[in-house]
matplotlib code that plots the C-alpha trace (Angstrom):
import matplotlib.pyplot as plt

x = [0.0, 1.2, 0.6, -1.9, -4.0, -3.9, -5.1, -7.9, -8.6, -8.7, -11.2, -13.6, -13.4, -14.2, -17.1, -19.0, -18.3, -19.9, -22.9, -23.7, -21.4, -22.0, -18.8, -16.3, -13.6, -11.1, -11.9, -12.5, -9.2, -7.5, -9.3, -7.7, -4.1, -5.0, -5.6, -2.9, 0.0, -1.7, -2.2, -4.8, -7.3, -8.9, -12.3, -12.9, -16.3, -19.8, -22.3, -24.7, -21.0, -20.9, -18.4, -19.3, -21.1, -17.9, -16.1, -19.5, -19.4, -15.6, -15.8, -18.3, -16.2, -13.5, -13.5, -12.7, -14.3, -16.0, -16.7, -17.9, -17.2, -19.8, -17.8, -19.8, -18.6, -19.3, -17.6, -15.1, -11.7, -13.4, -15.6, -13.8, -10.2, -13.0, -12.8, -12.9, -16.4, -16.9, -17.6, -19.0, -18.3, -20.7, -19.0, -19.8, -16.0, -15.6, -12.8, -12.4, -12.4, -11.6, -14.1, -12.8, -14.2, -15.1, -11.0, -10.5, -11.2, -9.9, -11.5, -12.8, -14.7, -14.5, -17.5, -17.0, -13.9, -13.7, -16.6, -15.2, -12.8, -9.0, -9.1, -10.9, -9.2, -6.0, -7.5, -6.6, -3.5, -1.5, -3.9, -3.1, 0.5, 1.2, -1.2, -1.9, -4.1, -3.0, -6.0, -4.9, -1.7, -2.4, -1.7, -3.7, -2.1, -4.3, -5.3, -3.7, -4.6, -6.0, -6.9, -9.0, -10.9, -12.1, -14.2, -14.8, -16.9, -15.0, -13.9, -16.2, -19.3, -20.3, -19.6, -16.1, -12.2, -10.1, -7.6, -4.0, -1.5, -0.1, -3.4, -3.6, -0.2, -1.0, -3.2, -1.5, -4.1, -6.2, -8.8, -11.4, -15.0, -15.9, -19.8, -20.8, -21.4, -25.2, -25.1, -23.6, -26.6, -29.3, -28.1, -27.9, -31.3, -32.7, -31.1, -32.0, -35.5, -37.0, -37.9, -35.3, -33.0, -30.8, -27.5, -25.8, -22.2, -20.1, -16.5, -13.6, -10.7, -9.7, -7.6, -4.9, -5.1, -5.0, -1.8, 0.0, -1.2, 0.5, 3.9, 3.4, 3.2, 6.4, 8.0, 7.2, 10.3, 11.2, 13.6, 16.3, 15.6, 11.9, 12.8, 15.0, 12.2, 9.9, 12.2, 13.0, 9.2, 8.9, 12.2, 10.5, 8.0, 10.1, 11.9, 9.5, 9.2, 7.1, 3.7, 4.8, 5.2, 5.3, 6.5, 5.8, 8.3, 10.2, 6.8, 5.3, 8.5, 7.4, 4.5, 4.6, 6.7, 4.6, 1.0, 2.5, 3.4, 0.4, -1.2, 1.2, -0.1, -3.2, -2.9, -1.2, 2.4, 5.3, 7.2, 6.7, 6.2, 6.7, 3.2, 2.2, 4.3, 2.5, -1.1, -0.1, 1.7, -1.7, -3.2, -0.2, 1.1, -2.7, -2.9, 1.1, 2.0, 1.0, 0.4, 1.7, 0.2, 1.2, -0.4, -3.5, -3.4, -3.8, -6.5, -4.6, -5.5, -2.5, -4.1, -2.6, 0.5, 0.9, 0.3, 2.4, 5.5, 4.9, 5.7]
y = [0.0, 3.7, 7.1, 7.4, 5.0, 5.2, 9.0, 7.5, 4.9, 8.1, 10.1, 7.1, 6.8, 11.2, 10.4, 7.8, 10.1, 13.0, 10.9, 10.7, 13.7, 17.4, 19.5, 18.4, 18.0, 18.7, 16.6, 13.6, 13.8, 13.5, 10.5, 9.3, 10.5, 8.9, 5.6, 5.6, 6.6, 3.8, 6.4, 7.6, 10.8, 12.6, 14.3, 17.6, 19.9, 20.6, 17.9, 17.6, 18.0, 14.5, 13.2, 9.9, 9.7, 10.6, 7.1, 5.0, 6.1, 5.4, 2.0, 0.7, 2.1, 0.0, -3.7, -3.9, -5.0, -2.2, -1.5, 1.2, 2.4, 4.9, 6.8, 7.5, 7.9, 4.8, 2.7, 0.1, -0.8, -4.3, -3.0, -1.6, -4.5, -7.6, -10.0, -13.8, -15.5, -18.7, -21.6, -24.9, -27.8, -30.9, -32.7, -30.2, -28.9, -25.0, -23.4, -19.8, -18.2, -14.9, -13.0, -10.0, -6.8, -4.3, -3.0, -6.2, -4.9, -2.6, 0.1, 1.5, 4.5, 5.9, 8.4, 11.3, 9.6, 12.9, 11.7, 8.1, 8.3, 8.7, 5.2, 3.5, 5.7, 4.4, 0.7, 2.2, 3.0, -0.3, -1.1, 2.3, 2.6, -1.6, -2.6, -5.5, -6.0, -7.5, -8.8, -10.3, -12.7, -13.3, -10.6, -10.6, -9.1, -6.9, -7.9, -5.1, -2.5, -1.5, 2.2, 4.3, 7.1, 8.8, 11.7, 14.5, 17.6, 20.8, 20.8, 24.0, 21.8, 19.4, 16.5, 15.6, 14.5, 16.4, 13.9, 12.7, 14.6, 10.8, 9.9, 13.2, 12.3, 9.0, 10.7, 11.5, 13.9, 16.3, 17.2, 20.0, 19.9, 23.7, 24.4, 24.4, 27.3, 28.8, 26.5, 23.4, 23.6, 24.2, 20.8, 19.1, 20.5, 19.1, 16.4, 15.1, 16.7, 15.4, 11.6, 9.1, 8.0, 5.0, 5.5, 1.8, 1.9, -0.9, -0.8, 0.7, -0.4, -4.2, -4.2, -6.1, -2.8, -0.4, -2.6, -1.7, 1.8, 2.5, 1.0, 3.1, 6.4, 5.6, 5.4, 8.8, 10.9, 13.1, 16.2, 16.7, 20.4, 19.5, 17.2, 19.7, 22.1, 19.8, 18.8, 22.6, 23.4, 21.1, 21.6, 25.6, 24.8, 24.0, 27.4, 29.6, 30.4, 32.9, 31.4, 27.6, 26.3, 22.8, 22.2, 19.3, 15.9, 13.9, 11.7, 15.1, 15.1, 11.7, 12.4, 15.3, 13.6, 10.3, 12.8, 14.6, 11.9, 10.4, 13.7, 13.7, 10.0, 11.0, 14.3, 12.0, 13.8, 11.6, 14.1, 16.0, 19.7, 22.3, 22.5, 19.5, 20.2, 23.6, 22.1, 19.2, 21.2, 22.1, 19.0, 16.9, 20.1, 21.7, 19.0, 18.5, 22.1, 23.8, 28.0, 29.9, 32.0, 34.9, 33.5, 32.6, 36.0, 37.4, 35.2, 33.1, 29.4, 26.5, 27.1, 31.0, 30.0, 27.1, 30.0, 32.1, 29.2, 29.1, 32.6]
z = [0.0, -1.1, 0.9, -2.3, -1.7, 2.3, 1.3, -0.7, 2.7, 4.9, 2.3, 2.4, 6.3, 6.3, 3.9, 6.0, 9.3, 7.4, 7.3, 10.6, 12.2, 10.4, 10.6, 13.5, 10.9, 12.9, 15.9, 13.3, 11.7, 15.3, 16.5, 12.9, 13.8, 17.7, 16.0, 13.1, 16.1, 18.1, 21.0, 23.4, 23.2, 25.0, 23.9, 25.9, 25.2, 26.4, 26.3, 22.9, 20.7, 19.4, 21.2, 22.1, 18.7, 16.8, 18.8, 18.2, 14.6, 14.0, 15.7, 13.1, 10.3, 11.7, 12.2, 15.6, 19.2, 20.9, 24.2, 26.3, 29.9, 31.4, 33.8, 37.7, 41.2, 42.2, 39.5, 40.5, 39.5, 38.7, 37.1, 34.3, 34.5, 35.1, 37.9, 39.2, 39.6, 40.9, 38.4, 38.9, 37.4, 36.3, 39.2, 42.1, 42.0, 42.5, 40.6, 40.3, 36.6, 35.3, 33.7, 31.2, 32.0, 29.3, 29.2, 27.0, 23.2, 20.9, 21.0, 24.5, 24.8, 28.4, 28.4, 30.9, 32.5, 35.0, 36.6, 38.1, 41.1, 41.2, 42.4, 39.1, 36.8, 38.2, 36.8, 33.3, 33.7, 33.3, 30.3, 28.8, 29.0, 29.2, 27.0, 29.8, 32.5, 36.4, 38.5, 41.5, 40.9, 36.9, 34.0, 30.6, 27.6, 25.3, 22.3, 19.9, 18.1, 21.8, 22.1, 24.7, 23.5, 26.4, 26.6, 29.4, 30.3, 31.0, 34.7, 35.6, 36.1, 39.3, 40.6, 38.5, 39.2, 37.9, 35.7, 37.9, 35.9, 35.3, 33.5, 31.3, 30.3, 29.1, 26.8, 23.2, 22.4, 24.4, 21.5, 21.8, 20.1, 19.3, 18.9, 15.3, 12.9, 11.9, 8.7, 10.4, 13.4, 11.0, 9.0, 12.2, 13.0, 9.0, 9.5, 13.6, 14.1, 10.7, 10.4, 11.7, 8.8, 10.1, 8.8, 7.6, 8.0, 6.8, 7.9, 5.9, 7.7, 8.9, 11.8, 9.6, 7.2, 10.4, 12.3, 8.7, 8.3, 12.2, 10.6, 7.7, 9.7, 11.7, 8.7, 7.1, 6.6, 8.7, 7.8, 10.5, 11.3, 11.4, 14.3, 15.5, 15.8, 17.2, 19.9, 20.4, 20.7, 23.8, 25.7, 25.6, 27.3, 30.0, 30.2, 30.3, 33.8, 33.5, 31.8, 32.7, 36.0, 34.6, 30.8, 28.9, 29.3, 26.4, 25.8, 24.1, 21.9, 21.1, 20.3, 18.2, 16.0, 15.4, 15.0, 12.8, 10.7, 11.0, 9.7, 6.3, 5.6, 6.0, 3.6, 1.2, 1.7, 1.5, 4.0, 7.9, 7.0, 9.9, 9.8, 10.7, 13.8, 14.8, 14.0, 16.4, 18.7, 20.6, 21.4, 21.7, 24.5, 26.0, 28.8, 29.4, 30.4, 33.9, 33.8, 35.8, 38.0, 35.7, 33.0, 34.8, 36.0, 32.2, 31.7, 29.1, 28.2, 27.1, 23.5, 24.2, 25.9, 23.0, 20.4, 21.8, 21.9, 17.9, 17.4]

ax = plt.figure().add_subplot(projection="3d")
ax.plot(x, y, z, "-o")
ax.set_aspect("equal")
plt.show()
């Protein structure tokens, strides 16, 4: 497979979103570069934004086990990794035998993950960065491509847990869903609050296609002052002491790098351009970097201090 025809893969996949989600584009083509890095994202906006449609939707364009986690206080740990229940046998013997929770698929959409505790969002931690799962003396490997697709509400509002810096980390991407335009609404309006159409999606991408498609993005080229810059980018945010308490570590470096690639395969380009590196800059950096107290103070946002990094 050529970086043509995984264009052509990538239009197709746009097409059959654009079906069910109206604009969003942006938001759509980083779950893509989430999947094709074979990272984590995180899906920050206001309820009603499509979030946890735009993950439904992209897991039946893919052809890949599914499962969803709906994020409350009282959630447990076991509830999310699985746990042992006792089986009996045809002769009366007991024996204990794991049964998978809903962390064992491919694709796992955590819905409003800043609503469970500290303590079960700590069960996803191993999975996430591992890619394994320990309950009690035994560990389970995941079954790649494994991703978690995990979406939140903006802290502001009740009854949430504010993501361990650790977790956030974890997370390539911290993606934000803006509200739509006048004309995007009123489709959404034509198109929802007329007579239910069901929308049949069949699925686009095999998971052998996608595990090729992630080797293929690694190996995009990479020019060395691009890297340079990208590199250069992250180590600033650790010297500006004046808008960053807290810059970003060498996983963002990472990072940057491998979405950006991901984002030339998916434009068709055979190369990394420099901007690829400032469009992936923001979420790769917006949930790595702490303000200061000086920059909270101006009323800035990461997306400000991030912009003003670029420059």
């Amino acid at each position: 497979m050529r970086v043509e025809e995984a264009k052509k893969i990538f239009e197709k996949l746009q097409s059959e979103l654009n079906r069910v989600i109206v604009g969003q584009d942006e938001m759509l083509q980083h779950i893509m570069i989430a999947l094709l890095t074979n990272s984590h994202a995180l899906i920050e906006g206001y309820p009603g934004l499509a979030k946890t449609l735009a993950v439904k939707t992209m897991s039946d364009l893919l052809d890949l086990k599914f499962s969803r986690i709906q994020n409350t206080p009282d959630l447990m740990p076991s509830d999310i990794t699985g746990t042992y229940i006792i089986e009996e046998t045809t002769a009366g013997k007991r024996s204990f035998k794991f049964q998978p929770g809903p962390i064992f698929a491919n694709i796992v959409l955590a819905d409003e993950i800043n609503r469970a505790t500290p303590k079960t969002q700590s069960a996803m931690l191993e999975a996430m960065q591992e890619k394994q799962v320990t309950v009690g003396n035994s560990t389970y490997k995941l079954e790649e491509p494994f991703f978690v697709l995990a979406t939140q509400n903006p802290i502001e509002q009740e009854g949430t847990y504010p993501l361990p810096e650790a977790q956030a980390d974890r997370f390539l991407l911290k993606i934000r869903t803006e509200y739509p335009n006048f004309e995007e609404e009123m489709e959404i309006v034509n198109r929802y609050a007329e007579e239910e159409k069901k929308v049949v999606l069949k699925p686009v991408l095999s998971k052998n296609n996608l595990l090729y498609m992630q080797s293929l993005a690694r190996q995009v080229p990479i020019a060395n002052d691009v890297k340079k810059y990208a590199v250069t980018l992250v180590t600033s945010t650790r010297q500006k002491k004046d808008l960053m308490e807290f810059g970003a570590s060498p996983r963002a470096s990472i990072g940057i790098v491998l979405a950006a690639k991901a984002r030339a395969l998916i434009a068709g380009r055979k190369f990394v351009s420099k901007e690829d590196i400032n469009a992936m800059a923001y979420p790769v950096l917006r949930h790595r970097i702490i303000l200061s107290f000086e920059a909270e103070r101006q009323n800035m946002h990461e997306d400000d201090v991030i912009k003003s990094l670029l420059k």
